[in-house]
C-alpha positions as CSV (number, residue, x, y, z in Angstrom):
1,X,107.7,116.3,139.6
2,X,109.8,118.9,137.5
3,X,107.3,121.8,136.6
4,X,108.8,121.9,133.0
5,X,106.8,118.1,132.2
6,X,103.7,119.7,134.2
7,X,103.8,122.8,131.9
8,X,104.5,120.6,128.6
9,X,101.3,118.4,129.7
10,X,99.2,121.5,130.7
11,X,100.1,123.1,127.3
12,X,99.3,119.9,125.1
13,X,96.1,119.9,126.8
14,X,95.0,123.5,126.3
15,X,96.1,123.0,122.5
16,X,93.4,119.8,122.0
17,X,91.0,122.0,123.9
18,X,91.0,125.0,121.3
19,X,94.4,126.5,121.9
20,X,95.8,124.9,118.5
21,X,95.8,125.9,114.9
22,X,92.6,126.1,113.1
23,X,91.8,123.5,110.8
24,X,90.8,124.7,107.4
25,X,88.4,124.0,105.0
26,X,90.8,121.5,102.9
27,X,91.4,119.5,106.1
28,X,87.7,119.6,107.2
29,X,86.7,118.0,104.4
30,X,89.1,115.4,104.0
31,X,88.1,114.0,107.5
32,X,84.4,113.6,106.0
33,X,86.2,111.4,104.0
34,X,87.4,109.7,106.2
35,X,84.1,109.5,108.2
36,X,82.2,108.6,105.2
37,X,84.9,105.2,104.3
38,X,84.9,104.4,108.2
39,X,80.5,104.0,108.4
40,X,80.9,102.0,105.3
41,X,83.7,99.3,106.8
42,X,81.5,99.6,109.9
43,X,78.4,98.7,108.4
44,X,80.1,95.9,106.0
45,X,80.3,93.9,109.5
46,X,76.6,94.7,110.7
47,X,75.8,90.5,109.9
48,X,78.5,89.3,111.7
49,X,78.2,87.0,114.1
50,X,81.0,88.2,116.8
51,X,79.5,91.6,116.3
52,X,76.1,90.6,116.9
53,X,77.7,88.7,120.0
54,X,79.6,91.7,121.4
55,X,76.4,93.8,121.0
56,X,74.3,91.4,122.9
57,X,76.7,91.8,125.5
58,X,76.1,95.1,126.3
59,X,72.7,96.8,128.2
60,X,70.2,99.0,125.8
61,X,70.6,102.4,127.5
62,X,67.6,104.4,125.6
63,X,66.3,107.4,127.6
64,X,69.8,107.5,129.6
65,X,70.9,110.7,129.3
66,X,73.9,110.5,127.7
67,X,74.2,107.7,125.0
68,X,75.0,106.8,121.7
69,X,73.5,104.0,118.4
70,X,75.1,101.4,116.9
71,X,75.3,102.8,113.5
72,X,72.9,100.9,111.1
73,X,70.5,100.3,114.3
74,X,68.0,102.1,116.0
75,X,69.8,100.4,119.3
76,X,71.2,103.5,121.6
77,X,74.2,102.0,124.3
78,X,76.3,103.9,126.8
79,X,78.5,106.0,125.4
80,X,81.6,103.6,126.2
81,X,79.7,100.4,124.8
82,X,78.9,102.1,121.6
83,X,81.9,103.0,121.1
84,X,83.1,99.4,121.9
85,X,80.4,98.0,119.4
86,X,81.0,100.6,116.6
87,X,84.7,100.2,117.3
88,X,85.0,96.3,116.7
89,X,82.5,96.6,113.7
90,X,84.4,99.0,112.0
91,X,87.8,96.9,112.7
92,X,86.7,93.4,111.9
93,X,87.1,93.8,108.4
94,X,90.6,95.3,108.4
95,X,89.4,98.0,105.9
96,X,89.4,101.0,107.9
97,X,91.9,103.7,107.7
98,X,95.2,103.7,108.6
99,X,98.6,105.3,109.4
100,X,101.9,104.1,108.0
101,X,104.4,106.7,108.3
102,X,104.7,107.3,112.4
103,X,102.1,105.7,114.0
104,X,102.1,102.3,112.2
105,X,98.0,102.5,113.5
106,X,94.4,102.7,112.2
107,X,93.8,106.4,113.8
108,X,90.1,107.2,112.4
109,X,88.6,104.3,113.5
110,X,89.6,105.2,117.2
111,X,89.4,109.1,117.4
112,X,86.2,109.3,114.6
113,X,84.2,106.8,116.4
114,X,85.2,108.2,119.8
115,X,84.1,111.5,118.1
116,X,80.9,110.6,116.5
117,X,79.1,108.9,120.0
118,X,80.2,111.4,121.7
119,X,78.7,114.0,119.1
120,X,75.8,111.6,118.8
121,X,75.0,111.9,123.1
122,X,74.2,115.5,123.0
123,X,72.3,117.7,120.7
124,X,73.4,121.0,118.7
125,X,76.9,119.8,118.3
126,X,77.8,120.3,114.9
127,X,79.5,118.1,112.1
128,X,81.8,120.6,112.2
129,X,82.8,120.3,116.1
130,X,83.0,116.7,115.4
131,X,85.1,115.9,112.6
132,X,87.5,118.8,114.3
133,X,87.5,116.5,117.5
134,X,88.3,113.7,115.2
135,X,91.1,115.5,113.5
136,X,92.7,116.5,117.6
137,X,92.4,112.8,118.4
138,X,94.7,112.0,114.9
139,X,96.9,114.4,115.8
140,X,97.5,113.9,119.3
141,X,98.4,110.0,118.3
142,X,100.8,111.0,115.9
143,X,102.5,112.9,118.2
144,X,102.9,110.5,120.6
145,X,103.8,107.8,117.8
146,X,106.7,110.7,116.8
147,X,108.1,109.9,120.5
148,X,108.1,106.2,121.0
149,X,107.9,104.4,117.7
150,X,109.1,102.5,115.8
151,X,110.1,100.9,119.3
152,X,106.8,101.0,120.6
153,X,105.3,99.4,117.5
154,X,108.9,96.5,116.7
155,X,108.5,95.1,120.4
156,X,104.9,94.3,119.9
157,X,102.2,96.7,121.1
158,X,99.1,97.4,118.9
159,X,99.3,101.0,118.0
160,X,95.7,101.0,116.9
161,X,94.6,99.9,120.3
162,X,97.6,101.9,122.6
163,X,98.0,104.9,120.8
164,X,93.6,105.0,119.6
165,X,92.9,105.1,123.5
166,X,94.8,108.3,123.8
167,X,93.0,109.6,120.3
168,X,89.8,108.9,121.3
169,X,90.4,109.9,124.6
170,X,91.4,113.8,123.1
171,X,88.2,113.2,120.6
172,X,85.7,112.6,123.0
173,X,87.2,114.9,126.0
174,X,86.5,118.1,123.2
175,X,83.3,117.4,122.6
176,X,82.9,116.5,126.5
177,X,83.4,120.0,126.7
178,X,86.8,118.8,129.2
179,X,89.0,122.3,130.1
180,X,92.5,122.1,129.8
181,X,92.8,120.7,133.6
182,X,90.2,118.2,132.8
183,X,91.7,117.2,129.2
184,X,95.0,116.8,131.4
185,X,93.9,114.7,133.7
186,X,91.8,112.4,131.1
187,X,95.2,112.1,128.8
188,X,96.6,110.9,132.7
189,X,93.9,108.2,132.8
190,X,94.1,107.2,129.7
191,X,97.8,106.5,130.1
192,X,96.8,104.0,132.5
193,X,94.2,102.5,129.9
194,X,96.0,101.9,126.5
195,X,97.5,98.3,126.1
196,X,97.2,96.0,123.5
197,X,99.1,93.7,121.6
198,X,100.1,92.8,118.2
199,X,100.6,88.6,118.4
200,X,96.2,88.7,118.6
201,X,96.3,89.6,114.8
202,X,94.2,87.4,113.1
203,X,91.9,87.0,116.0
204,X,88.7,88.2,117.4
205,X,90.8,90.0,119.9
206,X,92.8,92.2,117.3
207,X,89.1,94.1,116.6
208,X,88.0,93.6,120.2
209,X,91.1,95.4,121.5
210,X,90.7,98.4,119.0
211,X,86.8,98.4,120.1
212,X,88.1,98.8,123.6
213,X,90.7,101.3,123.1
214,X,87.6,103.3,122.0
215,X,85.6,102.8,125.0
216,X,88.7,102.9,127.7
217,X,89.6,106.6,125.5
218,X,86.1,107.5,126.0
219,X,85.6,106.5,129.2
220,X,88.9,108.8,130.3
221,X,87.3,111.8,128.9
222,X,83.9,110.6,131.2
223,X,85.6,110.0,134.1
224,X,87.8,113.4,133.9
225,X,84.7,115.3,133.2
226,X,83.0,113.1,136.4
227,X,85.7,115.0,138.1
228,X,88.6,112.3,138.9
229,X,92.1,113.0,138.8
230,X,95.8,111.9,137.6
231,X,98.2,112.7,138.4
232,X,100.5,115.4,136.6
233,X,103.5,113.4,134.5
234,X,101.4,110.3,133.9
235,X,101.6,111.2,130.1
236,X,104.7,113.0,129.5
237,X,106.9,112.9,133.0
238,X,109.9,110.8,133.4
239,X,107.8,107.8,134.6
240,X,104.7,108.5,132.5
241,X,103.7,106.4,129.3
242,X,105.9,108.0,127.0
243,X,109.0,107.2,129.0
244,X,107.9,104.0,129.8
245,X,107.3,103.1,126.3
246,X,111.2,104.4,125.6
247,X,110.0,107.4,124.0
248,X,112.9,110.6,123.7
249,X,112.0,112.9,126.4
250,X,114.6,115.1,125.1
251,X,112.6,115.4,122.3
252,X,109.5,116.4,124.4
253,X,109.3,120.2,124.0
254,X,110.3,120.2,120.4
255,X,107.7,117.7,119.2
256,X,104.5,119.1,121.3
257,X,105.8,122.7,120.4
258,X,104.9,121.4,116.7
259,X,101.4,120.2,117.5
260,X,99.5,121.5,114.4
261,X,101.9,123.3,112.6
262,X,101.3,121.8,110.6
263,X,98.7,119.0,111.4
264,X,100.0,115.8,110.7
265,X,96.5,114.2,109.5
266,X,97.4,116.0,105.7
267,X,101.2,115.0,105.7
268,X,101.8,112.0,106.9
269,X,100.9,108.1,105.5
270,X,96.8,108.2,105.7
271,X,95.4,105.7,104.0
272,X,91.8,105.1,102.7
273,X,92.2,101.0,101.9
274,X,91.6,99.1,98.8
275,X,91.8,95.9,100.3
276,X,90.1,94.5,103.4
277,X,93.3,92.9,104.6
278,X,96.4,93.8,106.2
279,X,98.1,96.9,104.5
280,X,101.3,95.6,105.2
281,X,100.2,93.0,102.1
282,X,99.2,95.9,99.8
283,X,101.3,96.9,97.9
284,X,102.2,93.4,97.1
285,X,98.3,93.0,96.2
286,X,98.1,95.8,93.4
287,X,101.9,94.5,92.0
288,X,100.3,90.8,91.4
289,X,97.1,92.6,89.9
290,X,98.7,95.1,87.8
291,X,101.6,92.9,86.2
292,X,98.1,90.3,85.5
293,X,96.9,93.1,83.9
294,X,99.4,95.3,82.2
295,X,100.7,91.7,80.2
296,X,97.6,90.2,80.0
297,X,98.6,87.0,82.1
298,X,95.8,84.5,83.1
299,X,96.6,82.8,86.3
300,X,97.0,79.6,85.1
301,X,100.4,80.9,83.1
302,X,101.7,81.8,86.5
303,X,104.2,79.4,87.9
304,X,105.3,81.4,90.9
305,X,105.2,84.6,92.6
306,X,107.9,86.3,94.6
307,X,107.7,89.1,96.3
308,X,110.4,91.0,98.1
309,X,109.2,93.0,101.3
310,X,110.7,94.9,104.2
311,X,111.9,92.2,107.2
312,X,110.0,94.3,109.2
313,X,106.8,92.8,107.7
314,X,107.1,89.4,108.3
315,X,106.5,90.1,112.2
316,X,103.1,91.5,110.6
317,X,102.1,88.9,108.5
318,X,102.4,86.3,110.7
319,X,100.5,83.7,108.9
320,X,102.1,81.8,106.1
321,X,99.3,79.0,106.0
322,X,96.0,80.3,107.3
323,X,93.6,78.2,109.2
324,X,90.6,80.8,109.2
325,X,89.3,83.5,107.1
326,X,90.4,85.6,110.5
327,X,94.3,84.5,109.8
328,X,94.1,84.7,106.1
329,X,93.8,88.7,106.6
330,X,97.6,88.9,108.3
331,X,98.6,86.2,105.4
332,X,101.1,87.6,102.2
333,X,100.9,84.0,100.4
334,X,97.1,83.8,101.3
335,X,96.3,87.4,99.3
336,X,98.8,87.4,96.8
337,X,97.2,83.5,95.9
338,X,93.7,84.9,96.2
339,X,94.9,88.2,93.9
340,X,96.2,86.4,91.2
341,X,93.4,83.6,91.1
342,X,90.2,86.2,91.6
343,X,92.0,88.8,90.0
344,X,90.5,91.4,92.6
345,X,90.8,90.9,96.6
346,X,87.6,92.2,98.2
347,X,85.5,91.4,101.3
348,X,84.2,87.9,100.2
349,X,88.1,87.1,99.5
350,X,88.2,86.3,103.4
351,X,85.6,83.5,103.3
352,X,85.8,80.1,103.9
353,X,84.7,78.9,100.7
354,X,87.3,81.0,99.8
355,X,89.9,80.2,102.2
356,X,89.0,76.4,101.3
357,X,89.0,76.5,97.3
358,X,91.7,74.5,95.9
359,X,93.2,77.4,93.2
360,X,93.6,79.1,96.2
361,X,95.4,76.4,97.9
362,X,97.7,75.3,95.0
363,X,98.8,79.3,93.9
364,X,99.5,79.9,97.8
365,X,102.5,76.7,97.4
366,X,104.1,78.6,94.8
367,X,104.1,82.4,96.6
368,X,107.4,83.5,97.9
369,X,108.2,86.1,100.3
370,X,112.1,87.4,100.1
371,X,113.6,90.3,102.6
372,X,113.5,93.6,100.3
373,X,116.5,95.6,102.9
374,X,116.6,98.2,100.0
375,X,112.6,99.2,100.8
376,X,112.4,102.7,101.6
377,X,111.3,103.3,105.0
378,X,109.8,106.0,106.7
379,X,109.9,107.7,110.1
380,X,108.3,104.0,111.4
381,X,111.1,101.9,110.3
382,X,109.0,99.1,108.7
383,X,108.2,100.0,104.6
384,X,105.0,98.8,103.5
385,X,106.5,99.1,99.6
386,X,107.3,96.0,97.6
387,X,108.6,94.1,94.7
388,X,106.4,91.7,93.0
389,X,108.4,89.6,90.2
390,X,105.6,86.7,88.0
391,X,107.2,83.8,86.9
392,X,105.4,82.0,84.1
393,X,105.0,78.5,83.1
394,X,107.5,79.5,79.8
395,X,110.1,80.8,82.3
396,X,109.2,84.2,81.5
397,X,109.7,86.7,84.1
398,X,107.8,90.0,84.7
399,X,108.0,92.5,87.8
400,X,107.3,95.8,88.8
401,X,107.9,98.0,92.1
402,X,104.9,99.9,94.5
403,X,106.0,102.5,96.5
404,X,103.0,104.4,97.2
405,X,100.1,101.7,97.4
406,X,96.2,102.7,96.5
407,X,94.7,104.8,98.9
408,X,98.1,107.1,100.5
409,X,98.6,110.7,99.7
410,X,100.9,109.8,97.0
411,X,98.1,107.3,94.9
412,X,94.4,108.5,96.5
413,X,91.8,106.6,96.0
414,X,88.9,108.9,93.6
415,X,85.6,109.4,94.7
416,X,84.2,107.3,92.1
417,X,86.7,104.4,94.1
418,X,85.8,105.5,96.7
419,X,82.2,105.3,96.7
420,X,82.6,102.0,94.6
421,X,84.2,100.6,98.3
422,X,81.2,102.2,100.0
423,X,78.5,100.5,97.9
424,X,80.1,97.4,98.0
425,X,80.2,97.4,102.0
426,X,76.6,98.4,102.2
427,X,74.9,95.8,99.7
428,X,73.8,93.8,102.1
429,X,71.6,96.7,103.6
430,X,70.7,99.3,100.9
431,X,70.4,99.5,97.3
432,X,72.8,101.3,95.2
433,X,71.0,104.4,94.6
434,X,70.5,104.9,97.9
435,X,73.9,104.1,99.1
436,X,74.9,107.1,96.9
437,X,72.4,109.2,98.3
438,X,73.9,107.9,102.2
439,X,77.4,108.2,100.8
440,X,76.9,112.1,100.2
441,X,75.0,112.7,102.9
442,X,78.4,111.6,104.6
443,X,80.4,113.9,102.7
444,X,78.5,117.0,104.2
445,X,79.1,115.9,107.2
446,X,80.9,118.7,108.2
447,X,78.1,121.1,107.2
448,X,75.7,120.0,109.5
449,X,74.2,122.1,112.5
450,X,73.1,119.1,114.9
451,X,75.3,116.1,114.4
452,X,73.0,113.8,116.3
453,X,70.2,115.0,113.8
454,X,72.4,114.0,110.9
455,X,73.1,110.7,112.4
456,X,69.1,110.4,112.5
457,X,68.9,110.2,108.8
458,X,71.8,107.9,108.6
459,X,70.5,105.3,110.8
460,X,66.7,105.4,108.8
461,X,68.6,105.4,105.9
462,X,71.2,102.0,106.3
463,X,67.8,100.0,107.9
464,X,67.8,97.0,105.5
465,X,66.0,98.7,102.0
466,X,63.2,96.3,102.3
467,X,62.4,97.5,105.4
468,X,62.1,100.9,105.5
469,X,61.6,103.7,103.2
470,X,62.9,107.0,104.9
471,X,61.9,110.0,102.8
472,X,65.0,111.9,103.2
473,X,66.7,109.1,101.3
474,X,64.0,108.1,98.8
475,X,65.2,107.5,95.2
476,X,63.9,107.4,91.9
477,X,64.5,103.3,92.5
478,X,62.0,103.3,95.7
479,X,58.9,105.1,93.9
């Protein structure tokens, strides 16, 4: 093994350990954010019956001394099979997070779930310590997206699930208190860990995988911290996952040499969805709703839609005819036909009723989906911009182009969207008022002293409203 890969590895290690750039107070509160849109997704599946499933699965682990809750539950698991539960929860609805520009993967639902059950196993970490270990497990995968996509991503892994376990895997091993031998030989068994793959989309498997790239990354930083080894190179030598994967190990030193500086999580193509689908679809969504809007057209003037994308898409949206509410999610004709008819897509969009009404059926005949070469295209090769052109029943023709779609740096969602998301995904558990009472309590996440104390008033507070009345989240509503 050439010492120049063992250094590299060494130094990437000691940088996720503490050795990297501090975060500021900007970035710090951007991940609560983030952590605040990721429990909401999460608790939006709490009812559902694969999650309930997957959770039955696993063995209560209360008075262990290391473990973690489902959030939303009083139920404490292992750490690796909360982070499995929590994982696929806040998955199944394809609303969390995600990455667009390198990574083409949902990073925060990997390295801030990794991050909150391992700062929910041990008291006096604070919020702080934890949305920082969140922000090292974002950065960590973008650097390795920088070194083997788009490849990595075109042939057909799930970056979510392979790049998450090595996100997670940095999350979790900081909070583990792992040195920078033990985060080196955790990022080692992690290499052996990530897999997943991109035909399960619009299956169980797509959230199971991403629930498992949580536990496998967690259960590196365990094992590492247990004391077992990897061996040096199994991340960055010339037969470790990043050459195996294709990646540039010319570009090595030059891209780990950058770690931080600056931190990728503020630069690069975060986005907070608006739509609990695909974001590959986006952009396609908001150009049906806002030519419906901006003219004033009623669906039942609209005699086709076509919509120009990037080829790369189509390999994304696989489904062109859904059978399930599952497929519909990976489907372009499915929720630019549920857009136009609804005039909104939003969680009860991917229903059967849904999925089985008739306007649905008849607009999704008359959607077309063109290759758009000309779509700009980032650092991951695929654009996720579109052109949307309305034919009407008159022949009249409207269009309109999306290049940044809701929720990136370059069209944020606002807070007031933003919660609006939030309540919406908790209405089956919590009233309004006190779902903006839990929403910022998220946001000060990062000013807590004992995370696992936080989380406390988190998990009274999203018990069903008619069940419990926690004082710290009593509103005027309640009395």
């Amino acid at each position: 093994m050439e010492p120049h890969f063992i250094e590299l590895e060494h130094g990437l290690a000691e940088m996720i350990c503490g050795g990297a750039p501090k975060f500021s107070e900007q970035e710090t509160n951007k991940a609560a954010r983030h952590f605040a849109d990721l429990v909401g997704v999460m608790l939006a599946a709490a009812g559902e019956p694969s999650v309930n499933a997957l959770a039955a699965l696993c063995l209560d682990a209360s008075g262990v001394s290391r473990s973690a809750r489902i959030w939303g539950s009083k139920r404490r698991l292992s750490l690796r099979d909360s982070a499995l539960v929590n994982g696929y929860a806040a998955h199944w609805h394809d609303f969390d997070d995600d990455e667009t520009d390198i990574t083409m993967a949902h990073l925060t639902v990997s390295a801030m779930t990794a991050a909150a059950v391992a700062g929910d196993s041990r008291p006096g970490i604070s919020g702080a310590a934890v949305l920082h270990a969140y922000l090292m497990g974002t950065e960590l995968a973008m650097l390795i997206g920088k070194l083997i996509n788009p490849s990595h991503y075109v042939r057909g892994w799930h970056a979510t699930a392979t790049l998450g376990t090595f996100a997670a895997c940095a999350a979790a091993g900081r909070l583990l208190n792992l040195n920078a031998d033990g985060m080196r030989n955790a990022l080692g068994i992690a290499a052996s860990l990530a897999s997943g793959i991109r035909s399960n989309f619009g299956s169980h498997a797509k959230p199971l995988q991403v629930g498992e790239a949580v536990a496998k990354g967690v259960f590196a930083a365990e094992s590492a911290a247990a004391g077992l080894h990897s061996t040096p190179g199994s991340l960055l030598g010339p037969q470790g996952y990043i050459a195996i994967q294709g990646g540039e190990l010319t570009r090595l030193q030059m891209v780990v040499q950058s770690f931080g500086k600056p931190y990728g999580f503020s630069n690069a193509g975060m986005i907070i969805k608006a739509y609990p689908c695909c974001t590959a679809s986006h952009s396609a969504i908001w150009g049906v709703l806002e030519l419906m809007r901006a003219h004033g057209i009623p669906s039942s003037e609209i005699d086709r839609i076509v919509c120009n994308i990037d080829p790369g898409v189509f390999g994304i949206l696989i489904y062109d005819r859904p059978r399930t509410p599952v497929e519909a999610k990976f489907s372009l004709p499915y929720a630019l036909a549920v857009a136009a008819v609804f005039g909104g897509v939003d969680i009860s969009a991917f229903a059967g009723a849904t999925l089985d009404d008739p306007a649905v059926r008849n607009m999704m005949n008359r959607v077309e989906a063109v290759h758009g070469n000309s779509l700009p295209r980032g650092p991951s090769g695929i654009s996720v911009s579109s052109r949307v052109a309305l034919i009407l029943r008159d022949g009249t023709r409207v269009e309109t182009y999306c290049e940044a779609i809701p929720g990136s740096a370059a069209n944020p969602l606002s807070d007031a969207a933003l919660l609006a998301k939030f309540k919406a995904c908790t209405k089956e558990l919590i009233s309004e008022r006190r779902a903006e009472e839990v929403f910022a309590h998220l946001l000060a996440s990062g000013e807590c002293d004992d995370f696992s104390k936080f989380l406390d008033k988190l998990m009274l507070a999203t018990v069903p409203f008619t069940q419990v009345r926690p004082a710290a989240f009593r509103s005027s509503e309640d009395a």
